[in-house]
C-alpha positions as CSV (number, residue, x, y, z in Angstrom):
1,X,12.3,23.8,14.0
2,X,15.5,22.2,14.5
3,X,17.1,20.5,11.8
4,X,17.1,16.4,12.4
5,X,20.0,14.9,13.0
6,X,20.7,11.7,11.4
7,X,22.5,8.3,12.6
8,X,23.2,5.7,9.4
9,X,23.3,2.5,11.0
10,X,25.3,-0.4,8.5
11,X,25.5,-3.6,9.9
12,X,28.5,-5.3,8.1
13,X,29.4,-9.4,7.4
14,X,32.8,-10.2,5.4
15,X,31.8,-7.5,2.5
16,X,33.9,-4.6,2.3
17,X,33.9,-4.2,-1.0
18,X,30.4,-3.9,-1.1
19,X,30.4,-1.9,2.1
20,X,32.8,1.2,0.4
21,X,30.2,1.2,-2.0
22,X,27.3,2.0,0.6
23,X,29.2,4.3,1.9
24,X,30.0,6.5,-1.0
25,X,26.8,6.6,-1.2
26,X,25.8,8.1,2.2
27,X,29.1,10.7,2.1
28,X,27.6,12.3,-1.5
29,X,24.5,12.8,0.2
30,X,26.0,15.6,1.6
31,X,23.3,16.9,4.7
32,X,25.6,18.5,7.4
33,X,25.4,17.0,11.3
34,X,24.8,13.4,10.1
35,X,26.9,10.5,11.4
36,X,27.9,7.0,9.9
37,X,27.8,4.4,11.7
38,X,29.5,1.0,10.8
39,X,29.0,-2.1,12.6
40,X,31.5,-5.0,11.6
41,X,29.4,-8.5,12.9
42,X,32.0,-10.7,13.3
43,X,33.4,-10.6,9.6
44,X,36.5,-12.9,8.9
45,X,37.7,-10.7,5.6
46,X,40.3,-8.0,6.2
47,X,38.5,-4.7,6.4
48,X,41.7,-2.9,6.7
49,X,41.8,-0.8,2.9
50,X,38.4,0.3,3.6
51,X,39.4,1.6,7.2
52,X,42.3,3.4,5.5
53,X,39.6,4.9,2.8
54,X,36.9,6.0,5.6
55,X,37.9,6.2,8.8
56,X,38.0,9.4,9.6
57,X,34.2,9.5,7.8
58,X,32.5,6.6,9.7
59,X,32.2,5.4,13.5
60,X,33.6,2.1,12.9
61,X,32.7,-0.5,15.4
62,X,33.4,-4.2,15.6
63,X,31.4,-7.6,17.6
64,X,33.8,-10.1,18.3
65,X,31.4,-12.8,17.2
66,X,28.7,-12.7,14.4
67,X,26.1,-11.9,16.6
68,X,23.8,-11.4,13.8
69,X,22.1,-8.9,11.3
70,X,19.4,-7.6,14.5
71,X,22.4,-7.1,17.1
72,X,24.7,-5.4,15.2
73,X,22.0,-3.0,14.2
74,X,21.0,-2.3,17.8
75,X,24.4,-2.0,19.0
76,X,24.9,0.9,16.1
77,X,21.7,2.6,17.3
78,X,22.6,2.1,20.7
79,X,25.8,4.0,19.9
80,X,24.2,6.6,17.5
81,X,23.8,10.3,18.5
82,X,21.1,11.9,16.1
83,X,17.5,12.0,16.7
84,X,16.6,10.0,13.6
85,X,18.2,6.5,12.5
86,X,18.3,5.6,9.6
87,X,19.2,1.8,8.0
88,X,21.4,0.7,5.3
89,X,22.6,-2.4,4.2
90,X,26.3,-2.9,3.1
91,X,25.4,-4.1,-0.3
92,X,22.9,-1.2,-1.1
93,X,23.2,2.0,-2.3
94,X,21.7,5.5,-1.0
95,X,19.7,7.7,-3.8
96,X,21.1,10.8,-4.3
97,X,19.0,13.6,-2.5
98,X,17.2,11.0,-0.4
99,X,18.6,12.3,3.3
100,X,17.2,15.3,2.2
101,X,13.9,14.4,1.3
102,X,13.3,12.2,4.5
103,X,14.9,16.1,6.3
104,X,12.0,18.1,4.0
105,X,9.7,15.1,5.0
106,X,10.0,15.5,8.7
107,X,9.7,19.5,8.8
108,X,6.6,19.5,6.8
109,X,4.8,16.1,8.0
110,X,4.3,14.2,11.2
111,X,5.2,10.6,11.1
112,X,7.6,8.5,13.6
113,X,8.8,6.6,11.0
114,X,8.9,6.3,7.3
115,X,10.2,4.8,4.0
116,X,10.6,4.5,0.4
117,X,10.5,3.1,-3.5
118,X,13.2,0.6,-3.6
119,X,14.9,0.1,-7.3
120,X,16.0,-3.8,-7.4
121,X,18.5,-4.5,-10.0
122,X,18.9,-8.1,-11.0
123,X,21.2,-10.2,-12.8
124,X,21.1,-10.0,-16.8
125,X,18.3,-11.8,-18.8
126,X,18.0,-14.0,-21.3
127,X,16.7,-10.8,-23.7
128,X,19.5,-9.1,-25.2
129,X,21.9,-10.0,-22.1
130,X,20.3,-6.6,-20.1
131,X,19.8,-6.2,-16.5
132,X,16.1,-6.1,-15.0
133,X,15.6,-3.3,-12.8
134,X,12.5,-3.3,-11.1
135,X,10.5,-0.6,-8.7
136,X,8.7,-1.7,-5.5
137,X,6.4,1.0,-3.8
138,X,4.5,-0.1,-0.3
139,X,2.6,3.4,-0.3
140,X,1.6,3.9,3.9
141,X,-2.2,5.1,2.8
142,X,-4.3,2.1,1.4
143,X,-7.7,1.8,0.7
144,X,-8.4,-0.9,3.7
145,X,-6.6,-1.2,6.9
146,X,-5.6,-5.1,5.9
147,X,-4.0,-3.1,2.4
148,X,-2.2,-0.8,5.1
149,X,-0.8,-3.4,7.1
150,X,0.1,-5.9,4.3
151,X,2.3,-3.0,2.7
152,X,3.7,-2.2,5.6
153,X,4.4,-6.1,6.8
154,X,6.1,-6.7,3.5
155,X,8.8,-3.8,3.8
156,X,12.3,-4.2,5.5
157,X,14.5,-1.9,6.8
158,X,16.6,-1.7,3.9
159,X,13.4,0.1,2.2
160,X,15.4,3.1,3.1
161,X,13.5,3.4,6.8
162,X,14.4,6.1,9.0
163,X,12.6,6.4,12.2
164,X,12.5,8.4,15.5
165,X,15.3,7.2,17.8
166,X,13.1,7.3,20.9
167,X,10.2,5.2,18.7
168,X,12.9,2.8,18.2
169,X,13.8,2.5,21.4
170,X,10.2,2.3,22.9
171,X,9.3,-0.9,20.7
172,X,12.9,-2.3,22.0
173,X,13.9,-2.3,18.5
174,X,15.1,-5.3,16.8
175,X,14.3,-8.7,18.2
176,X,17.7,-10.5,18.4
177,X,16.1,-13.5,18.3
178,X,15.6,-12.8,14.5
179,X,18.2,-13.2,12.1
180,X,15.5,-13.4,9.5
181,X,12.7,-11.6,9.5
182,X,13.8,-9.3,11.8
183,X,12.0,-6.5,9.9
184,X,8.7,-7.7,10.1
185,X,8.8,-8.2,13.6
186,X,9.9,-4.1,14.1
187,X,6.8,-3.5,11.9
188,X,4.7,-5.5,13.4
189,X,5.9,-3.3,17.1
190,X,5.6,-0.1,15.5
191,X,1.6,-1.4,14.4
192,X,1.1,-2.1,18.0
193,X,2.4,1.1,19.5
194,X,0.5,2.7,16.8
195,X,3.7,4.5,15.6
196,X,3.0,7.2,12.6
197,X,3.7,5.6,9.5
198,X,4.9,7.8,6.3
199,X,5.8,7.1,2.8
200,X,8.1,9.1,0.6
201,X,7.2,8.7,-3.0
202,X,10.9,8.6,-4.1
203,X,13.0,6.0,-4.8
204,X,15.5,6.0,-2.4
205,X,17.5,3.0,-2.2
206,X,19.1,0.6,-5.2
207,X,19.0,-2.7,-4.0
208,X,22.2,-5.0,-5.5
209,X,20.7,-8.4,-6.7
210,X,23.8,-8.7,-9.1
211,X,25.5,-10.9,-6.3
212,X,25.1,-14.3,-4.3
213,X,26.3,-13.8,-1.4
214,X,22.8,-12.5,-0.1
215,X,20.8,-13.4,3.2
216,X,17.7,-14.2,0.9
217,X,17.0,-16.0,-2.6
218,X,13.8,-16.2,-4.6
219,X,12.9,-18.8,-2.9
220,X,13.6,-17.5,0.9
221,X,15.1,-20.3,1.8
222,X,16.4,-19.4,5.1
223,X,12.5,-18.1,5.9
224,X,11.9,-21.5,5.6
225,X,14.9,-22.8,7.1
226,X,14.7,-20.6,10.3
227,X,10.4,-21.1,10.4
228,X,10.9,-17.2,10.7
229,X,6.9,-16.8,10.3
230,X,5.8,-19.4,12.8
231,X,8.3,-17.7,15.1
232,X,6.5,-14.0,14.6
233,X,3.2,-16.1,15.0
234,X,3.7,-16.6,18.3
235,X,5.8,-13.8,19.4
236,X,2.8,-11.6,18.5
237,X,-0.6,-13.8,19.0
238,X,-2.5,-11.0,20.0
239,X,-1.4,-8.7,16.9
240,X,-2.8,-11.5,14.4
241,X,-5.5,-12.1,16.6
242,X,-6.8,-8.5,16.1
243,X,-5.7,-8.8,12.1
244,X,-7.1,-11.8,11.0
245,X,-7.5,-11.1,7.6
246,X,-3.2,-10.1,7.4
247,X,-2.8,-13.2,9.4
248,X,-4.3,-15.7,6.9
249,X,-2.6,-14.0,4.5
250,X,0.5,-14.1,5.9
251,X,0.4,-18.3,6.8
252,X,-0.5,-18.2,2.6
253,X,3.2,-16.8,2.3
254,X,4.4,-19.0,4.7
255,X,2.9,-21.8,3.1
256,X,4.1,-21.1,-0.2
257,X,7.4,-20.3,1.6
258,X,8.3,-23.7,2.8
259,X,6.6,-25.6,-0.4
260,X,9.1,-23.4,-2.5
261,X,11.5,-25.4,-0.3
262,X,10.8,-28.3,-0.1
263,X,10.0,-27.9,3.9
264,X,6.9,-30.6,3.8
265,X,6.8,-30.3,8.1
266,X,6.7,-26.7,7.7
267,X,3.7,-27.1,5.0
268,X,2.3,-29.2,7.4
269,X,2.8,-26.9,10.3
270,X,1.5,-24.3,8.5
271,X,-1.4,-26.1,8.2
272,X,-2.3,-26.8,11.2
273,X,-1.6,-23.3,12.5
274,X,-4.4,-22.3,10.1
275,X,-6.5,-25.1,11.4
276,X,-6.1,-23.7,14.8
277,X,-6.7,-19.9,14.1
278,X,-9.7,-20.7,12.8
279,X,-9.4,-20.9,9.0
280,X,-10.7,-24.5,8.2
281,X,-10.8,-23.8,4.5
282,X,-7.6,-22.5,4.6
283,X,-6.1,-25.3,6.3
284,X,-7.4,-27.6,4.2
285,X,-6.8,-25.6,1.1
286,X,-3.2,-25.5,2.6
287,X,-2.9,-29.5,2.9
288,X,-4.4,-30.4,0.2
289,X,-2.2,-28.7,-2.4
290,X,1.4,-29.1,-0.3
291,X,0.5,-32.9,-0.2
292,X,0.3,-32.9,-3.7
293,X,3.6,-30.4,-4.3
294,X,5.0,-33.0,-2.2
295,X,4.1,-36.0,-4.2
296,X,4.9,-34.3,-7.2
297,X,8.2,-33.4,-5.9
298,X,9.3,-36.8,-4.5
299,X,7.9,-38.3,-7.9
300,X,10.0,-36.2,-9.9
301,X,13.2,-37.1,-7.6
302,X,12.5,-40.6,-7.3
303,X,12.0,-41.2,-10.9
304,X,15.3,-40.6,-13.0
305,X,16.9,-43.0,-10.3
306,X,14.6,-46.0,-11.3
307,X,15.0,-45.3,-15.2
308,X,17.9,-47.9,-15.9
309,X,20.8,-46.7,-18.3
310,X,20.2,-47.1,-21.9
């Protein structure tokens, strides 16, 4: 069997400090006939010290506008030569040994795509100033096909997923509609083509919380923001219509989602969606608690300005 031949696609946005970081990571993985491929989305920082460090080592390419996370990486796969792409981001760091596993992986298995443990690391806590570190596994087998498909819904490309090129490619990879939740609309393709999911039980990829300059919050505000469920609802009716069980759960999310910020149309939207698909208690469940959030909310920020100053 012939050795796979990998394509690292990093999609790149005014970090290059972060970006040298990713990078390091990929060149000590050391698997021979593997590429790097860097795509620069419109950044307005000087990437020049890191194109002095590594470019002999990456394919360095640059959009003239930022385009967005799901362009830039379907332009790098677009320019990628291996059989297998695999997906980075600039502020993450590669595992040591990981390449290799996903190369073992692929001679001994048969999957068209899979993925990893991810090791989050987050800002210090209150208890003895340390940072939390913190180990999310979405394992591909589950007891029930709505276990499958909710693990596999909640992953992102940045869990360290490497995938066929031609699979890519037949889905019509990454939706560039999508600047957010991007990922779960690729997933959600790969379901419908019934693509061969894998898991590696590794951890593969250390996810940097330590910053703020990050697309998403604990709150997913720009989920929320951007209605990015509500738009994979109706991009793919007939995928929730066959899962209604992931569905519902999914408008929960959504709903909890948008009451994290503060989005009462969205709650309401929400809502009604669920109303629609079927799930009166849901709906109701839904309104009922968001109207009360709501009031709650609007209490708490109406109330300090009526207090007069003592």
């Amino acid at each position: 069997m012939t050795p796979p031949k990998f394509s690292i696609v990093i999609p790149t946005h005014n970090r290059p400090n972060h970006l040298r970081r990713a990078v390091k990571s990929l060149i000590a993985q050391d698997v021979p006939d593997s590429e790097i491929i860097v795509v620069n989305d419109g950044s307005n920082e000087d990437y020049s010290d890191f194109l002095a460090e590594f470019g002999k080592s990456v394919n360095y390419i640059t959009q003239p506008n930022a385009l967005g996370v799901s362009v830039a990486r379907n332009t790098g796969v677009r320019n990628a030569s291996g059989d297998w792409i695999v997906f980075l981001d600039d502020d993450d760091l590669m595992a040591p040994g990981y390449l290799n596993a996903v190369a073992t992986a692929i001679k001994t298995e048969t999957f068209d795509y899979c993925w990893c443990g991810v090791k989050f690391v987050f800002p210090p806590q209150h208890v003895g100033g340390k940072h939390l570190t913190q180990i999310v596994r979405k394992p591909a087998v589950a007891e029930t096909q709505h276990e499958k498909i909710a693990n596999i819904l909640a992953l992102g490309a940045s869990f360290g997923l490497a995938i066929r090129k031609e699979v890519f490619e037949e889905c019509g990879g990454f939706n560039p509609k999508f600047n957010v939740g991007e990922d779960t609309d690729l997933f959600i393709k790969l379901l419908t083509n019934e693509a061969v999911p894998y898991y590696l039980p590794c951890v593969g990829i250390l996810k940097n919380e330590l910053h703020t300059n990050r697309l998403t919050s604990g709150t997913f505000s720009s989920y929320s923001r951007n209605y990015a469920y509500e738009n994979l609802f109706k991009c793919h009716p007939l995928f929730f219509r066959t899962y209604p069980s992931n569905h519902k759960a999914l408008l929960w999310w959504a709903f909890r989602v948008h009451v994290m910020n503060g989005n009462f149309r969205g709650t309401i939207g929400i809502s009604w969606q669920a109303l629609q698909a079927g799930f009166l208690m849901t709906s109701i469940a839904i309104c009922t608690i968001g109207s009360l959030y709501h009031s709650w909310f609007n209490l708490r920020t109406v109330l300090p300005k009526q207090r007069s100053p003592s």
